[in-house]
N, C-alpha and C positions, 0 to 999 in steps of 0.2 A: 684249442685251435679249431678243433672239428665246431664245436659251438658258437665260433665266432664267424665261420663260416656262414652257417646254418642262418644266422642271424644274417646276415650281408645277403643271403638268396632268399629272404623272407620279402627286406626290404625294397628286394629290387622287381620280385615277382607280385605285390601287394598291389602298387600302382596300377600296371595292369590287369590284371585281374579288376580292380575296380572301375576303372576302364570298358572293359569288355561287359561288366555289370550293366552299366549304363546303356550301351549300346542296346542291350537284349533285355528290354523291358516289354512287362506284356501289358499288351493291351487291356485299361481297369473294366473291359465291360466283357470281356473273352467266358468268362465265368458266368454272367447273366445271357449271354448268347446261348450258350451249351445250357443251359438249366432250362429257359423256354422253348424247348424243342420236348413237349411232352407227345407220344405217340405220334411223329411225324412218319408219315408213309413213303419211302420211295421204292419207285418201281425203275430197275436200272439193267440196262443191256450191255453184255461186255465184247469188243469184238477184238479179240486174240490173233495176233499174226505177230511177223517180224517185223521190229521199225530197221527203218531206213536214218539214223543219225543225221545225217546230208541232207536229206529233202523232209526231215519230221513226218515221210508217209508210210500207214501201214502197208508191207508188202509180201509177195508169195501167196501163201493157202492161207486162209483164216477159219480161226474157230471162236462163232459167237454163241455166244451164251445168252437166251433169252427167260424172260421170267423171273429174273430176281427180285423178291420184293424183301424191303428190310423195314423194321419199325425203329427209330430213331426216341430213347428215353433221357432225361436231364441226370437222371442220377447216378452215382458213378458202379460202375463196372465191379462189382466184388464178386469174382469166378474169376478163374482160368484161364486167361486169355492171353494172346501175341504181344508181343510186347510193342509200342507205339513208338513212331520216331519222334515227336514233342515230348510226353508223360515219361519216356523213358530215355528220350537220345541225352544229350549235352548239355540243352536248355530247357530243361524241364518248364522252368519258371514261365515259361512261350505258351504251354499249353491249359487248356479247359482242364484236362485230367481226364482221366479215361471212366467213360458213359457209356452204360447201357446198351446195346442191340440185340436185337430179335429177328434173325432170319422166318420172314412170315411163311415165304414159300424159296424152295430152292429154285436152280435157274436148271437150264436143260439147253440142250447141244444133241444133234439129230447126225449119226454115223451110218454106215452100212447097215448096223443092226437096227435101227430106229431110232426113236430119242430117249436120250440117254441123260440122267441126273447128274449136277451138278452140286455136290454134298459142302458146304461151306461151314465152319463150324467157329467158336467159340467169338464170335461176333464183337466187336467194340468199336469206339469213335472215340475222337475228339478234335477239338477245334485249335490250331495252333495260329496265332496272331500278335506281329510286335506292336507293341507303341509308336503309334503317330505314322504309321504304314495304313495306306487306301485298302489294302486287302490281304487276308488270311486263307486258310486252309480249312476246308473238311474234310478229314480224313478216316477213312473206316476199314481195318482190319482186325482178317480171319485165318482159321486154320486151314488150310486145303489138306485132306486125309491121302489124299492120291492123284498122280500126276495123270494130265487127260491131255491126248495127246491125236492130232485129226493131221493125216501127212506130215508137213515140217512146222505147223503150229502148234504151240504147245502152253496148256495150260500146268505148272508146277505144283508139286507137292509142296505142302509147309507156307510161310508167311504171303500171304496174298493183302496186297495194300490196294486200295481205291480213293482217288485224293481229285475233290473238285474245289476249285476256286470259291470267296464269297467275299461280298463288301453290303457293306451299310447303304440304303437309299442314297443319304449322302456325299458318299466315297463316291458311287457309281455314276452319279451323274455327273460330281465336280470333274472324275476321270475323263467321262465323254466330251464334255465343256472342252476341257484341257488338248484332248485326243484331234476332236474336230478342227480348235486351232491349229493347233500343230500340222494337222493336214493342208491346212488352208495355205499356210505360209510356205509348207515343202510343194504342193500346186506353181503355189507364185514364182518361187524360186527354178520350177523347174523349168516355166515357162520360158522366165527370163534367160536360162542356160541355151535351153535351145537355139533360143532367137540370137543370141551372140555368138553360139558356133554357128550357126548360118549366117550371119550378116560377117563373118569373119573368114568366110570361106565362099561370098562373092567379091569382097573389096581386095583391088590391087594394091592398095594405096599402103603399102607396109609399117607407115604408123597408124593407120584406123587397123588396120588386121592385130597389131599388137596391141592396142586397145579394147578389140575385141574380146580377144584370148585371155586380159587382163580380167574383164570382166563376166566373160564365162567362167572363169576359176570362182571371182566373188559369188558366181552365183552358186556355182557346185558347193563352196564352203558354208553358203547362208543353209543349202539345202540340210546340209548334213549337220547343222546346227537347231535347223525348226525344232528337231526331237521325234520326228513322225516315227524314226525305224523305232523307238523304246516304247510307240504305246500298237505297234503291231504283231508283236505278239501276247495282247492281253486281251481276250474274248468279250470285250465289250458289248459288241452288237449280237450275241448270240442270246438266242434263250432264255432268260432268268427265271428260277425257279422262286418265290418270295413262300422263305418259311416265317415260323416268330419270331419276334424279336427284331423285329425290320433287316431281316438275312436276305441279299438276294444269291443263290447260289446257280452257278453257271452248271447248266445241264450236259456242258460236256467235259468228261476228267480224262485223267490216266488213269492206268492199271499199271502196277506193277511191282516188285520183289526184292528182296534181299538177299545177295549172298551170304554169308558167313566169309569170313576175314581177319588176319590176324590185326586189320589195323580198321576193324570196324565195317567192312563189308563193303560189297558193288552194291547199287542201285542198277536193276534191268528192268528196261520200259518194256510191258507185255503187249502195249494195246492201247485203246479208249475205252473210256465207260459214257455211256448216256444216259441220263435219269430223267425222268418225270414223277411228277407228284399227285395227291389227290386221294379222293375219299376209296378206299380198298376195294370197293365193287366196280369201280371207275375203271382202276389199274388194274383190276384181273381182268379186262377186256383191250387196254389199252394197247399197241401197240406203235414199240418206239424204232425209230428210223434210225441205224446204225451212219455215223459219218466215218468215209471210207479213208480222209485225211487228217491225219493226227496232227495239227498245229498246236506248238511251242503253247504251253497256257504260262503265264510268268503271273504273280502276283506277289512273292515276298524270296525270291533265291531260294526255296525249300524245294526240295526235290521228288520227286523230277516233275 
């Protein structure tokens, strides 16, 4: 009986499972992205405060961290390192695999005592990206040895993640094509809303006012159909960093953490990161501009 069982939750659990296979294919080139990234340099600033959930803005004190410079290698990671949410979460099969990094220089944060080091330790990356999605993830985590902490910001001990957005030359443009109509259409539509609750709210004439209001409604629906609110929070217009491989990776990320959990752990957003690139003498002079407003970056549901 027990075996008959067994068998009946095999065939019912098979389906899906192959199912959800399907869905979470990875991307065939995610593997030749991660490998041509032989000594890529970035130079990245972290700015540590409280988010605000509600407005996506850092808030209170903050603590940035300036100076980070990390070396980005193709080949995989064999040391001791954090464990990654691709290479190691649910869908492995999503990720590059875990690569190489080299903390060139640690980063520094300036207290009452002066400035003070930022010790970041057992360094890795990798690139997670599904099949037939415009964009993927870069993501590089470390060990932090000890929590640094400046009034109520706080940078934690233990699993420190830094995760920026990237798309293909291709992706990136078709997105903005895509992005700009979209805008054009919710423009039009918004216009037309306007213009029908005002012409709707001078006429007496109580069947043009209900034809009005008819048609202010179609236009509020055309709005919210263009698509504009799904490509506003994806950082199109910012920055792009162009590594190898024709990667453009958006210069501005999150930061942030892991709890431990009996059902797999919190995700807590620490911050932004900002990165720039370039030849090593370039970057140990460069200085990068912290943005004070942490907006939504979306590229594939991967968090955060």
């Amino acid at each position: 009986m027990k075996s008959q069982s067994l068998i009946v939750l095999c065939l019912a659990i098979t389906p899906v499972a192959g199912f959800l296979h399907l869905i979470n294919k990875v991307n065939p080139s995610v593997s030749k992205y991660a490998e041509a990234q032989k000594e890529a340099l970035l130079k990245i600033h972290l700015d540590i405060g409280g988010v605000d959930v509600g407005t996506s803005k850092v808030t209170g004190h903050r603590l940035g961290v300036d100076g980070l410079m990390v070396e980005l290698h193709g080949h995989e990671a064999l040391y001791k390192h954090p464990n990654l949410p691709g290479a190691n979460g649910p869908n492995p099969q999503l990720s590059s695999g875990a690569k190489s990094l080299d903390v060139i220089r640690n980063g520094k944060y300036v207290d009452m005592m002066g400035s003070q080091k930022v010790a970041l330790n057992n360094g890795v990356w990798e690139i997670i990206w599904r099949h037939e999605c415009p964009a993927g993830a870069l993501i590089c985590a470390f060990d932090a040895p000890e929590e640094i902490k400046r009034n109520d910001a706080s940078f934690p001990k233990g699993r420190v993640y830094i995760t920026f957005p990237v798309w293909t030359s291709e992706s990136l443009q078709d997105l903005r094509e895509r992005k700009a109509k979209a805008e054009e259409k919710a423009i039009e539509a918004s216009d037309r809303q306007r213009d029908e609750v005002r012409m709707m709210n001078e006429t007496n004439n109580p069947i043009m006012k209900a034809l009005h209001f008819r048609n202010a409604c179609k236009a509020c629906e055309d709005l919210d159909y263009s698509g504009h609110r799904a490509y506003q929070a994806m950082p199109l217009d910012r920055d792009m960093i162009v590594l190898e491989g024709d990667l453009h990776l958006c210069s501005l990320g999150t930061v942030w953490t892991k709890r431990d959990g009996f059902f797999g752990g919190d995700h807590v957003l620490l911050g932004t990161a900002n990165a720039a690139a370039g030849k090593r003498e370039e970057l140990m002079e460069k200085k990068i501009v912290s943005e004070r407003e942490l907006e939504a970056v979306a590229f594939d549901g991967f968090r955060p």
